[in-house]
N, CA and C atoms of all chains as a GROMACS GRO file, in nm:
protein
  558
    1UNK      N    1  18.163   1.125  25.508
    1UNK     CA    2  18.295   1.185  25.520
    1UNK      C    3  18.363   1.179  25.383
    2UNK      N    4  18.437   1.278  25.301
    2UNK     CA    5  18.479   1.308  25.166
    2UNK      C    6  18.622   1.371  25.238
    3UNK      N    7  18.699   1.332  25.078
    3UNK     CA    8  18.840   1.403  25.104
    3UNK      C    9  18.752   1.554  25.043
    4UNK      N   10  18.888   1.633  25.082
    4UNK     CA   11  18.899   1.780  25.063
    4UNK      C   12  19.026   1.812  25.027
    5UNK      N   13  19.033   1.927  24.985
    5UNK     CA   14  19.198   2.030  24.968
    5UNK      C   15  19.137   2.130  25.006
    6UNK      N   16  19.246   2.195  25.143
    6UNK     CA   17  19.267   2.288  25.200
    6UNK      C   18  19.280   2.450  25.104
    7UNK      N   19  19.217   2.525  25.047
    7UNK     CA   20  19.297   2.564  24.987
    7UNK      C   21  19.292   2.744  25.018
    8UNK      N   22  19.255   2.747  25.166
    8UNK     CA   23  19.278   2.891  25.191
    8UNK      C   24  19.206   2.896  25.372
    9UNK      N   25  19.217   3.024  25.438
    9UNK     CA   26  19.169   3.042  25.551
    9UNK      C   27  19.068   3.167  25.585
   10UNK      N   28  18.956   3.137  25.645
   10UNK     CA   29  18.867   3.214  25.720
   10UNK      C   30  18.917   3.313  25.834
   11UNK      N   31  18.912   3.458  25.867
   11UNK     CA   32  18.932   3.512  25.991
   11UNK      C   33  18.804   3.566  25.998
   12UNK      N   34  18.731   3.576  26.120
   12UNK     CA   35  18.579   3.661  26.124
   12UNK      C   36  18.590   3.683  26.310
   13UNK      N   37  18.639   3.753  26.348
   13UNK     CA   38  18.702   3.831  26.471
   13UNK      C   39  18.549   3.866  26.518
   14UNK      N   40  18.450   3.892  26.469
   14UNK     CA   41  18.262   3.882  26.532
   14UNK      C   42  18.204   3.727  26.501
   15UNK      N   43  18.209   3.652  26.618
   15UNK     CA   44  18.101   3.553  26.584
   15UNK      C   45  18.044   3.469  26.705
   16UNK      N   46  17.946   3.391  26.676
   16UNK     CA   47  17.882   3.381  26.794
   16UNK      C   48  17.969   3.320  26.842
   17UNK      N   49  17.925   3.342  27.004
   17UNK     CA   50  18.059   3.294  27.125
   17UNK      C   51  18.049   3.170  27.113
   18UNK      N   52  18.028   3.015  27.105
   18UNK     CA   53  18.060   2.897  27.097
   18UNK      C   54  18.151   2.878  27.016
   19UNK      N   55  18.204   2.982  26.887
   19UNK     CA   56  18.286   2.963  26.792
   19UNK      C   57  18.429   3.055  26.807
   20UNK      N   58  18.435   3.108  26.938
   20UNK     CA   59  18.568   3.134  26.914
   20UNK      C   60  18.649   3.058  26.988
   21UNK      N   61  18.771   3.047  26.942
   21UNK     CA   62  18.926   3.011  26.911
   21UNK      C   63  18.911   2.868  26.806
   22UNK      N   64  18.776   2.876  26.714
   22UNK     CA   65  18.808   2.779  26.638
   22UNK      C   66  18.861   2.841  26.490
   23UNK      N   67  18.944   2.755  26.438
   23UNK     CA   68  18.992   2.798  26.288
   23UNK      C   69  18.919   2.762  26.162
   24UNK      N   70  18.899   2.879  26.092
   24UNK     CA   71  18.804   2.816  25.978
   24UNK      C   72  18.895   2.809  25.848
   25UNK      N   73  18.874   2.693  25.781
   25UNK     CA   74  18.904   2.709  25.628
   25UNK      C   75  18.829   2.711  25.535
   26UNK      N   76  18.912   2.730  25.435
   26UNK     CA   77  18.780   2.723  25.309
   26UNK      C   78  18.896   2.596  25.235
   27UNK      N   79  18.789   2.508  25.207
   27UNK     CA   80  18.811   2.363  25.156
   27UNK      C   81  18.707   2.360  25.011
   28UNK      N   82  18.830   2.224  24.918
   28UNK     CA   83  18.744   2.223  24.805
   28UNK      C   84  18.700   2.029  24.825
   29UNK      N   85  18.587   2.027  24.851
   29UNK     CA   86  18.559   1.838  24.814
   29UNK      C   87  18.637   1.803  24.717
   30UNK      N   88  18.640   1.667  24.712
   30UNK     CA   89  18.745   1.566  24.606
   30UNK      C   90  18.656   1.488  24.596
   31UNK      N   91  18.718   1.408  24.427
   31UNK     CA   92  18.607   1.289  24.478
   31UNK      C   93  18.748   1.203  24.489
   32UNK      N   94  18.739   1.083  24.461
   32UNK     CA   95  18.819   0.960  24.534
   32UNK      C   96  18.946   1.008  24.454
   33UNK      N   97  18.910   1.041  24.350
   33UNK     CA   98  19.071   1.030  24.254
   33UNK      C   99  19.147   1.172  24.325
   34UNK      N  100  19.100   1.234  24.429
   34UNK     CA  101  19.147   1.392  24.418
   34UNK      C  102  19.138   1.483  24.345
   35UNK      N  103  19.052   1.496  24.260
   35UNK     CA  104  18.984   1.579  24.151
   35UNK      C  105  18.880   1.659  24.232
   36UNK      N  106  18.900   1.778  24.217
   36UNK     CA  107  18.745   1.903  24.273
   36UNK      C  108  18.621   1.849  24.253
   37UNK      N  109  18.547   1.870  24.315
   37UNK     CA  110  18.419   1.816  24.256
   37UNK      C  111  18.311   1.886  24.364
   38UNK      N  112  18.214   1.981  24.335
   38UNK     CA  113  18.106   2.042  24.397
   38UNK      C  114  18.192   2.168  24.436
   39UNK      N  115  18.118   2.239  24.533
   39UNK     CA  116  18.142   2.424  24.534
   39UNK      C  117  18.231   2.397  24.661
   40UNK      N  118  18.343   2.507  24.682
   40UNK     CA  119  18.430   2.451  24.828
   40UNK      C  120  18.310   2.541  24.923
   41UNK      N  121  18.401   2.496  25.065
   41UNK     CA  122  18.308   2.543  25.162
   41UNK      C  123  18.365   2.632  25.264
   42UNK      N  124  18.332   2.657  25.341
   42UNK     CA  125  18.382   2.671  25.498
   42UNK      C  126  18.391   2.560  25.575
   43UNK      N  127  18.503   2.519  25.606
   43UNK     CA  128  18.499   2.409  25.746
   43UNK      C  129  18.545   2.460  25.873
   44UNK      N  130  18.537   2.391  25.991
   44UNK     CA  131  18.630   2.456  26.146
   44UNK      C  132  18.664   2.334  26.123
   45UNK      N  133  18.818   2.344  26.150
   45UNK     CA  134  18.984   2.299  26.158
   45UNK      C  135  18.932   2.199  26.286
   46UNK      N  136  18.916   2.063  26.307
   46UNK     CA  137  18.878   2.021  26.395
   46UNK      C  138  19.039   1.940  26.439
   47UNK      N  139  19.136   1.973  26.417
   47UNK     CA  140  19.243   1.911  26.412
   47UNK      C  141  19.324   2.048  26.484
   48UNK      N  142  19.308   2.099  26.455
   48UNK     CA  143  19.382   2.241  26.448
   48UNK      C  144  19.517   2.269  26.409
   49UNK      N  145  19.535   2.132  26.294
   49UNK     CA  146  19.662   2.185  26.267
   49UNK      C  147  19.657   2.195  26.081
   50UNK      N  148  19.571   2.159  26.008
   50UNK     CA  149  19.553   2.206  25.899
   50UNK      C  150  19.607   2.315  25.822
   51UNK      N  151  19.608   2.353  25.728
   51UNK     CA  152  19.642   2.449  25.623
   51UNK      C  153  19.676   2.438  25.466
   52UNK      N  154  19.650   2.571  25.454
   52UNK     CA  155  19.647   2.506  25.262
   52UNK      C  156  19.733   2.453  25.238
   53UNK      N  157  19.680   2.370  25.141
   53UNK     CA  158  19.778   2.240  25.023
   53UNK      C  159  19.705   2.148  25.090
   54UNK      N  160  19.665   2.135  25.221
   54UNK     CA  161  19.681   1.958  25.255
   54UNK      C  162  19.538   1.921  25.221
   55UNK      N  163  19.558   1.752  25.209
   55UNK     CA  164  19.466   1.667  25.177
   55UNK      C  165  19.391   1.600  25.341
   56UNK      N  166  19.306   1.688  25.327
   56UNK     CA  167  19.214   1.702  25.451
   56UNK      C  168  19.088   1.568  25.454
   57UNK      N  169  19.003   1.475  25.585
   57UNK     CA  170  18.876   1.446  25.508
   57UNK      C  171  18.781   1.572  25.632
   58UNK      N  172  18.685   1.574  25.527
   58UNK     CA  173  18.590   1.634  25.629
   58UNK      C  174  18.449   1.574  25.630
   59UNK      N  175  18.360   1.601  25.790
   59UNK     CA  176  18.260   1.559  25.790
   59UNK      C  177  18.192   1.676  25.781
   60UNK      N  178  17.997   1.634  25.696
   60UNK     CA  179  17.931   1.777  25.685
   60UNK      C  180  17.840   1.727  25.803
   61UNK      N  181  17.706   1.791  25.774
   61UNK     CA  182  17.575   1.807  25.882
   61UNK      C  183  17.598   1.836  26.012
   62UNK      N  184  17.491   1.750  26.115
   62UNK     CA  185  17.506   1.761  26.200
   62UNK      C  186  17.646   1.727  26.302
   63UNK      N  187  17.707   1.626  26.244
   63UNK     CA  188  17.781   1.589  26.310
   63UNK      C  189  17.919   1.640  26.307
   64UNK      N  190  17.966   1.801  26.162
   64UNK     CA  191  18.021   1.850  26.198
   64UNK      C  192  18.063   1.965  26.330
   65UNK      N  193  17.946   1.945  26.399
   65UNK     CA  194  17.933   2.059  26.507
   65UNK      C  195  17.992   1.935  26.650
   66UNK      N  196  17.967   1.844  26.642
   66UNK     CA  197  18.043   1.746  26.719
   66UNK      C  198  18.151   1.717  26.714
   67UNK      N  199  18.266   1.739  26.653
   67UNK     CA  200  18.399   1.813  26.637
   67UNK      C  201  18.471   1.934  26.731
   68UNK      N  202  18.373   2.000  26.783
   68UNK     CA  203  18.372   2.116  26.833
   68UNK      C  204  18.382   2.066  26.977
   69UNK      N  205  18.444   2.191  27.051
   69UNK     CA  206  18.492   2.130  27.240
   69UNK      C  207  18.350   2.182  27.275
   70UNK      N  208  18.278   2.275  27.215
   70UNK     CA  209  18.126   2.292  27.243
   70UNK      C  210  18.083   2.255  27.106
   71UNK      N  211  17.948   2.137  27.181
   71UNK     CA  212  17.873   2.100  27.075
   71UNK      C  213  17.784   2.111  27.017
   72UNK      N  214  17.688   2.245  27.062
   72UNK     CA  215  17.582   2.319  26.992
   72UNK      C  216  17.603   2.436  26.934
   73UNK      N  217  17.676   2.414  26.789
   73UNK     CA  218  17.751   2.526  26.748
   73UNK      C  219  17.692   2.531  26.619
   74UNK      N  220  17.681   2.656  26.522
   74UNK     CA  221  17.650   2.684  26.400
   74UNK      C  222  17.734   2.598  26.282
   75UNK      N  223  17.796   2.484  26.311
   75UNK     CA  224  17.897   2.468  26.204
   75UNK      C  225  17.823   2.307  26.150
   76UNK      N  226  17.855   2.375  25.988
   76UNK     CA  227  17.826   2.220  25.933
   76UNK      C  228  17.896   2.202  25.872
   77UNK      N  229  18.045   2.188  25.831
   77UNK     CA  230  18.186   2.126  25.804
   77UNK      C  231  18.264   2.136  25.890
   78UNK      N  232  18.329   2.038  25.927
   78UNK     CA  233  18.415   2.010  25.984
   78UNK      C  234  18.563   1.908  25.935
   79UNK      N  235  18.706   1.961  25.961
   79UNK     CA  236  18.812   1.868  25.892
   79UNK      C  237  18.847   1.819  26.023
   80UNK      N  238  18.818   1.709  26.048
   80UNK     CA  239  18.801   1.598  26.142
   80UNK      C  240  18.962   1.498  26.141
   81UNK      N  241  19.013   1.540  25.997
   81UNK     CA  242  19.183   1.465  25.970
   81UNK      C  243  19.242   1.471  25.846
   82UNK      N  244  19.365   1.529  25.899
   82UNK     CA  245  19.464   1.501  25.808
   82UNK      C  246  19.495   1.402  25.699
   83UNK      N  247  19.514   1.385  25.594
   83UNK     CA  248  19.538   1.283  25.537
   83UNK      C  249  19.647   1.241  25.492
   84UNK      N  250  19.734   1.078  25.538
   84UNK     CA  251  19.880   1.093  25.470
   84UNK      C  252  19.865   1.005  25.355
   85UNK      N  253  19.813   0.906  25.347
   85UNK     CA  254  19.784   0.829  25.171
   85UNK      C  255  19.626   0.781  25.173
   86UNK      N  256  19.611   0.764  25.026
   86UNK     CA  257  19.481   0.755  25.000
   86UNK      C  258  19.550   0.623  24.914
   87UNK      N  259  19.487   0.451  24.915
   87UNK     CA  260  19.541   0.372  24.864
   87UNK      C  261  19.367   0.337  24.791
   88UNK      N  262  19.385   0.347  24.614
   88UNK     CA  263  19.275   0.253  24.601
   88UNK      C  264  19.341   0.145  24.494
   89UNK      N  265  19.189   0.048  24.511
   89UNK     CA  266  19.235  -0.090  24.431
   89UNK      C  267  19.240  -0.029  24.268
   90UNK      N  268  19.302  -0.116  24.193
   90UNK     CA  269  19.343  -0.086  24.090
   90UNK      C  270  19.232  -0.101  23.965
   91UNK      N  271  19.092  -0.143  24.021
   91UNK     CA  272  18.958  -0.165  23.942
   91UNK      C  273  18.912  -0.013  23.860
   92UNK      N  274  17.074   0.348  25.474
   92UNK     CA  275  17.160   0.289  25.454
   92UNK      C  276  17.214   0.281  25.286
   93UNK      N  277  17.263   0.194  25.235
   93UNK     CA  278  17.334   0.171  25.160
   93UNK      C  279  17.438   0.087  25.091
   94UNK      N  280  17.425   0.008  24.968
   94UNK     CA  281  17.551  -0.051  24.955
   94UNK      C  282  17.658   0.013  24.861
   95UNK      N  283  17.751  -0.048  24.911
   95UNK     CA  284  17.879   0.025  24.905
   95UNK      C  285  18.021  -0.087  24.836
   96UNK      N  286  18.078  -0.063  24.766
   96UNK     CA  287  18.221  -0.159  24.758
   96UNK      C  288  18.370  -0.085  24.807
   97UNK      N  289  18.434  -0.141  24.889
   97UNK     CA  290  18.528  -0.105  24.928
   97UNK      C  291  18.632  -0.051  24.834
   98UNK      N  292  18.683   0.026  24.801
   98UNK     CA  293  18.723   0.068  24.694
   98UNK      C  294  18.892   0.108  24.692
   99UNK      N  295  18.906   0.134  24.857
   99UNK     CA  296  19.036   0.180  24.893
   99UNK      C  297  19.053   0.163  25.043
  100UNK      N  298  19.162   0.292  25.098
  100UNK     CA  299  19.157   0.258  25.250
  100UNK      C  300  19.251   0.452  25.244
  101UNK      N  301  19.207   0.442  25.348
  101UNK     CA  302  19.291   0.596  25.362
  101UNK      C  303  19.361   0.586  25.502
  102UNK      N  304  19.449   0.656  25.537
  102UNK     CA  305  19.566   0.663  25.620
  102UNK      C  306  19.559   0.771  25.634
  103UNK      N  307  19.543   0.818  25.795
  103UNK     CA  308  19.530   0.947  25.886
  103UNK      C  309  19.580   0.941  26.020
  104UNK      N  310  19.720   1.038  26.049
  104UNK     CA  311  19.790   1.039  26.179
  104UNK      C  312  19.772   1.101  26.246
  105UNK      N  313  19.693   1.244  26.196
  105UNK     CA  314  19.654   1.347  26.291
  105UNK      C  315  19.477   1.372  26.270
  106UNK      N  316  19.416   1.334  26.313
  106UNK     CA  317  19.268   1.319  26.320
  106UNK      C  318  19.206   1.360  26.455
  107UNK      N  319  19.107   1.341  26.474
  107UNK     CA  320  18.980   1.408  26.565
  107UNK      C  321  18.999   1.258  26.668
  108UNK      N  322  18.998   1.299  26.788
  108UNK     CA  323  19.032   1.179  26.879
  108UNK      C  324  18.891   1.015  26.834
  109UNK      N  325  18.810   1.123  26.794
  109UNK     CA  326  18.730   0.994  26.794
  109UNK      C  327  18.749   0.900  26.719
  110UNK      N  328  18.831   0.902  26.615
  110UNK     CA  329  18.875   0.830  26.519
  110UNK      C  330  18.994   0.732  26.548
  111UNK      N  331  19.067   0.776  26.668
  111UNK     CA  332  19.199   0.682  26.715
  111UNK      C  333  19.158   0.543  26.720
  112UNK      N  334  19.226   0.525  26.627
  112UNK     CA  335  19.231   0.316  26.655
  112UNK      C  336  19.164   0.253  26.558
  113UNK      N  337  19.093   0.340  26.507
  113UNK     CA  338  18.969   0.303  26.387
  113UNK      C  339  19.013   0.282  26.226
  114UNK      N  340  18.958   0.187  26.150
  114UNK     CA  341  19.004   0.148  26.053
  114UNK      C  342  18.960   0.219  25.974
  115UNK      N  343  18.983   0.349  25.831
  115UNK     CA  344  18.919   0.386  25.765
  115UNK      C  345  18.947   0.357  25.638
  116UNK      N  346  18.802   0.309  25.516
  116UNK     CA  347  18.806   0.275  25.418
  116UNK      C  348  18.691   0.367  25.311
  117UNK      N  349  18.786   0.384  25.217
  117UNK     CA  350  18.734   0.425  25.084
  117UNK      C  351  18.595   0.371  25.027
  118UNK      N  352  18.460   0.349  25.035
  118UNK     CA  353  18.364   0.317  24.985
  118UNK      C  354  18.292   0.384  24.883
  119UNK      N  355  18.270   0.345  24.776
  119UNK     CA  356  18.229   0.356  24.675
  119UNK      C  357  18.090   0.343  24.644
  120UNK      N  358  17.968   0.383  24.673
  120UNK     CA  359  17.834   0.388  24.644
  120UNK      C  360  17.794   0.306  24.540
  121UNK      N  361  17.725   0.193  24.538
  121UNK     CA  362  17.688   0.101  24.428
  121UNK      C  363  17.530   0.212  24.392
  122UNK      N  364  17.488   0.162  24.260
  122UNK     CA  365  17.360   0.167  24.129
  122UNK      C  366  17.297   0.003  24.160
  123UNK      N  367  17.191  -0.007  24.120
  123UNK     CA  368  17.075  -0.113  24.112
  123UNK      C  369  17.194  -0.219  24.053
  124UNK      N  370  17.271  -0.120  23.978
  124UNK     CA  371  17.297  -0.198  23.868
  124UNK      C  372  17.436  -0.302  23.888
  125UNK      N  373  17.497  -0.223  24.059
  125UNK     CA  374  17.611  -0.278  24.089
  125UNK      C  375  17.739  -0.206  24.030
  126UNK      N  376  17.680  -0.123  23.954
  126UNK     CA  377  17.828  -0.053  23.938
  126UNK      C  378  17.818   0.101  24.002
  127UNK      N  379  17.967   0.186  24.023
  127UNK     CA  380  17.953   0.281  24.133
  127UNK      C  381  17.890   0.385  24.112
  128UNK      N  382  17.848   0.465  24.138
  128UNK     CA  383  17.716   0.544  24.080
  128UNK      C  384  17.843   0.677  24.110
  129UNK      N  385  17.960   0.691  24.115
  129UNK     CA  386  17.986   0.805  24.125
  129UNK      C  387  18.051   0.915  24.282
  130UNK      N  388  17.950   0.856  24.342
  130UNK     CA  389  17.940   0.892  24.511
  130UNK      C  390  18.027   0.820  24.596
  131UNK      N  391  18.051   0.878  24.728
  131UNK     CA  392  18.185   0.788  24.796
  131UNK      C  393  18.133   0.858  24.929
  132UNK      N  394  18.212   0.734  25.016
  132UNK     CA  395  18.220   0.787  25.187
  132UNK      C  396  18.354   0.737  25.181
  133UNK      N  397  18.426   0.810  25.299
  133UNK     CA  398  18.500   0.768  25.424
  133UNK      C  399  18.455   0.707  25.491
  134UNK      N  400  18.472   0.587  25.546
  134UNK     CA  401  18.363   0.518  25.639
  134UNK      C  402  18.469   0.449  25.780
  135UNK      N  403  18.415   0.487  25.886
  135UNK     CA  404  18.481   0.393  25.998
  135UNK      C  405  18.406   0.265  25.957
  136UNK      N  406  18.543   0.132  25.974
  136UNK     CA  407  18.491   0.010  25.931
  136UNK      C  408  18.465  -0.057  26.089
  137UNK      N  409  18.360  -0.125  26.099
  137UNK     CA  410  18.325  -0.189  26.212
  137UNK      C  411  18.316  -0.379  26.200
  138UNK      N  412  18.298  -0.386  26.062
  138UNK     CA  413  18.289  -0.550  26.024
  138UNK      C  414  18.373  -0.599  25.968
  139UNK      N  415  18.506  -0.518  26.003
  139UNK     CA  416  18.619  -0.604  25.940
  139UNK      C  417  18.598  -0.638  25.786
  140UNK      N  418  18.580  -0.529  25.708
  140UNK     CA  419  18.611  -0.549  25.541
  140UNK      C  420  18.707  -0.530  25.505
  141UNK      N  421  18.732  -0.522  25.372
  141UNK     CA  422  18.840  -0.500  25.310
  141UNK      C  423  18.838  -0.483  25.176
  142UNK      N  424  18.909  -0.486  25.099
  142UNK     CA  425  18.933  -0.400  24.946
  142UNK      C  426  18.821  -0.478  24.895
  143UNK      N  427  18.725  -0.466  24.792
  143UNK     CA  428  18.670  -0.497  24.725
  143UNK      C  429  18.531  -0.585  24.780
  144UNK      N  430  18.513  -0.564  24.855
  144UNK     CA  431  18.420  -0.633  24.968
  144UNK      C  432  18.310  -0.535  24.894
  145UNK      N  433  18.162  -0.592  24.913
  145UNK     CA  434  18.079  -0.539  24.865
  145UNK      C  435  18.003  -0.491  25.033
  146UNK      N  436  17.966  -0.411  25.089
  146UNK     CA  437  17.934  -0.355  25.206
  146UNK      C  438  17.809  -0.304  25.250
  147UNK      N  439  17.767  -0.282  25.342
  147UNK     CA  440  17.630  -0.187  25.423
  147UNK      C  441  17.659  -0.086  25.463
  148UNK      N  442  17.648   0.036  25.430
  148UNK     CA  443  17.688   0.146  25.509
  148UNK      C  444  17.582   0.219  25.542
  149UNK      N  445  17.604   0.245  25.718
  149UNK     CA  446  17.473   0.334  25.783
  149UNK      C  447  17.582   0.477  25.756
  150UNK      N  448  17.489   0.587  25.693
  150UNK     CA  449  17.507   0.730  25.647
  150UNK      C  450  17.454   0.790  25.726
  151UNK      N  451  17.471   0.814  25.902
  151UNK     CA  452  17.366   0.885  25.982
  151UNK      C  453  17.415   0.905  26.104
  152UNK      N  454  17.466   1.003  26.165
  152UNK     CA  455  17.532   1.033  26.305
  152UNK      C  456  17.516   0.945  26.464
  153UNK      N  457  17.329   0.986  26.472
  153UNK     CA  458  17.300   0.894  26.548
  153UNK      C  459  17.349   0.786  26.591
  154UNK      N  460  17.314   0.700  26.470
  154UNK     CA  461  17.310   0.531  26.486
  154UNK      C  462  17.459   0.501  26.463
  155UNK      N  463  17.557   0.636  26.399
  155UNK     CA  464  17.693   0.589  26.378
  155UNK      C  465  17.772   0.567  26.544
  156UNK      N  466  17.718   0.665  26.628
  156UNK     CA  467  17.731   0.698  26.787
  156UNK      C  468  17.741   0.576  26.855
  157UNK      N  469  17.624   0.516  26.779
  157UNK     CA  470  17.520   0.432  26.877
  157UNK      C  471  17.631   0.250  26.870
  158UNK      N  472  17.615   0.242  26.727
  158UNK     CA  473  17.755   0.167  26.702
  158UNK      C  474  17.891   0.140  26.731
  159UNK      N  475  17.946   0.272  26.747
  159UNK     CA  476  18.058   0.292  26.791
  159UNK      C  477  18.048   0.308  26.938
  160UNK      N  478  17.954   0.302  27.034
  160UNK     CA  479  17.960   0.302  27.131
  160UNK      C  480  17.996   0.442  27.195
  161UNK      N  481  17.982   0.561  27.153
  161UNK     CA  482  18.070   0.676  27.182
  161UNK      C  483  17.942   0.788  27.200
  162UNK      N  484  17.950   0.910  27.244
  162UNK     CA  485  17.816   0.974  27.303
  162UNK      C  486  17.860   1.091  27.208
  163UNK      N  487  17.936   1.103  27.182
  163UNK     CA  488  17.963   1.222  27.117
  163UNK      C  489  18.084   1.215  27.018
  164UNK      N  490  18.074   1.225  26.878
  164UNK     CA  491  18.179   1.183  26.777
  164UNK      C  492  18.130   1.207  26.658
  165UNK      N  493  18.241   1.327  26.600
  165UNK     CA  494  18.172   1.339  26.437
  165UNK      C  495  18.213   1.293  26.350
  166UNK      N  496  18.152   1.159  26.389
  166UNK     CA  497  18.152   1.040  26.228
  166UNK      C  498  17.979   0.991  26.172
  167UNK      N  499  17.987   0.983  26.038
  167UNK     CA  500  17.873   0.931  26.009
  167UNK      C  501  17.837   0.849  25.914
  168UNK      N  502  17.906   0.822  25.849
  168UNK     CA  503  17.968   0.720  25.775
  168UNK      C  504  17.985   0.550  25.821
  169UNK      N  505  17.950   0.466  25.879
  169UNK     CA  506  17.986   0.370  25.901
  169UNK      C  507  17.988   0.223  25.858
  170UNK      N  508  18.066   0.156  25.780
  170UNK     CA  509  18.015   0.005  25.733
  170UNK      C  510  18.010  -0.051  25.860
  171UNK      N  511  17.833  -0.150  25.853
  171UNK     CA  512  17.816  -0.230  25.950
  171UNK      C  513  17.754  -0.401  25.881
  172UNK      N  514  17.816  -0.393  25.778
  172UNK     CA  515  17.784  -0.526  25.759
  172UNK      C  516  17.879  -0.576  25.593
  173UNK      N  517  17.907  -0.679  25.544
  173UNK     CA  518  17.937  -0.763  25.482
  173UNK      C  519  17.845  -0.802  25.387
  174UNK      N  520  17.795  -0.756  25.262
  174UNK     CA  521  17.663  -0.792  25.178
  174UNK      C  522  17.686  -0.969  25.143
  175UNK      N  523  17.637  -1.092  25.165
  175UNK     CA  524  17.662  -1.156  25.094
  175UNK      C  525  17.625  -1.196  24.927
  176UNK      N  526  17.449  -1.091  24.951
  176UNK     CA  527  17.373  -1.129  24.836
  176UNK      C  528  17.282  -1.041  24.852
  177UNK      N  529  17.242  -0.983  24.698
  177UNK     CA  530  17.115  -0.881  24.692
  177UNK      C  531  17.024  -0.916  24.571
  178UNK      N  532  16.870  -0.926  24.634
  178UNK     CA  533  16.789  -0.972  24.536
  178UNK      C  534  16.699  -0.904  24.504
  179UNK      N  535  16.714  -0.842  24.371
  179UNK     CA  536  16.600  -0.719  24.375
  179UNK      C  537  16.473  -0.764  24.256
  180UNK      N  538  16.384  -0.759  24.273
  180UNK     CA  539  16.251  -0.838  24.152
  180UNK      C  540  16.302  -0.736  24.045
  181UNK      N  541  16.310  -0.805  23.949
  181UNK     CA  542  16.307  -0.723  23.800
  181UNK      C  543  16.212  -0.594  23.766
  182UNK      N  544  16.086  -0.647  23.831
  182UNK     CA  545  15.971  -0.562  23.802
  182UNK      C  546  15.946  -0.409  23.849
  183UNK      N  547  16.083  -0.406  23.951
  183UNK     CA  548  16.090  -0.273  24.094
  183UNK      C  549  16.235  -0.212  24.005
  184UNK      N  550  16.299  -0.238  23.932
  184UNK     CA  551  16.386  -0.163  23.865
  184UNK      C  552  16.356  -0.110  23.790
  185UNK      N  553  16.320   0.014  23.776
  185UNK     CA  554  16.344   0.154  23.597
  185UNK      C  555  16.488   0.182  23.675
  186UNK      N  556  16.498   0.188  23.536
  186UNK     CA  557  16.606   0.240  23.471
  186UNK      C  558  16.656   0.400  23.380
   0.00000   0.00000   0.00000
């Protein structure tokens, strides 16, 4: 599980039926400091209340499809939570 | 698996139910060498760590399930242990 920034939204009105009424974003990974780091992605909004700006974490692989109210679904990101502080030690 | 040093802690109010109640911490991916190689999890904590704790983390859905006791939950990330000590032969390290 990695932080993310929210930084835009998916609409695709054709897709396979296990995936509708979920929301997709397009997210950029962070690494710890909140700095970009790797290519952003597609995630489904497993929160469903997301949107750009926020500091999202998300899970990838398999276990982003377990997020989902159906769980044999095409998805391998998932934003699983919101984030309100990120505290690290001062090392 | 993996060791890991606790590095932080993150704070989340609106999350995926499976996560309610659960402690989440910043882990930091250790090198042979003990210092952080760069890489990081979110990890549900299960052994009661804390900042700077040197850690075990299982990286794997399954066994994260299996731990948490839960049949269905997308976490995979999990510290399940407390490192006290790691002994690696000189001869099994390149560098």
């Amino acid at each position: 599980m990695q932080l993310a920034r929210v930084i835009g939204t998916v609409v695709a009105t054709q897709k396979y039926e296990g995936l509708q009424g979920i929301k997709f974003l397009v997210v950029q990974p962070l690494d710890k400091r909140q700095q970009p780091e790797g290519e952003p992605v597609v995630a489904a909004d497993a929160t469903a209340q997301a949107g750009p700006g926020e500091l999202v974490f998300i899970v990838g692989s398999r276990e982003a499809a377990q997020a989902m109210p159906i769980k044999f679904v095409p998805v391998d990101h998932a934003v699983v939570g919101i984030v309100d502080e990120v505290e690290l030690s001062k090392q | 698996m993996y060791i890991g040093q606790v590095a932080g802690t993150v704070v989340a109010t609106i999350k995926h139910e499976a996560f309610r109640g659960r402690k989440l911490l910043l882990v930091d991916r250790l090198g042979l060498d003990n210092q952080p190689s760069g890489e990081y999890d979110i990890c549900v904590d299960t052994a009661q760590a804390g900042v700077g704790d040197r850690v075990l983390v299982l990286d794997e859905g399954n066994g994260a399930r299996q731990v948490l006791r839960l049949h269905e939950a997308p976490i995979r990330a999990v510290i399940v242990g407390i490192v006290d000590d790691v002994d690696v032969e000189a001869c099994a390290v390149s560098s």
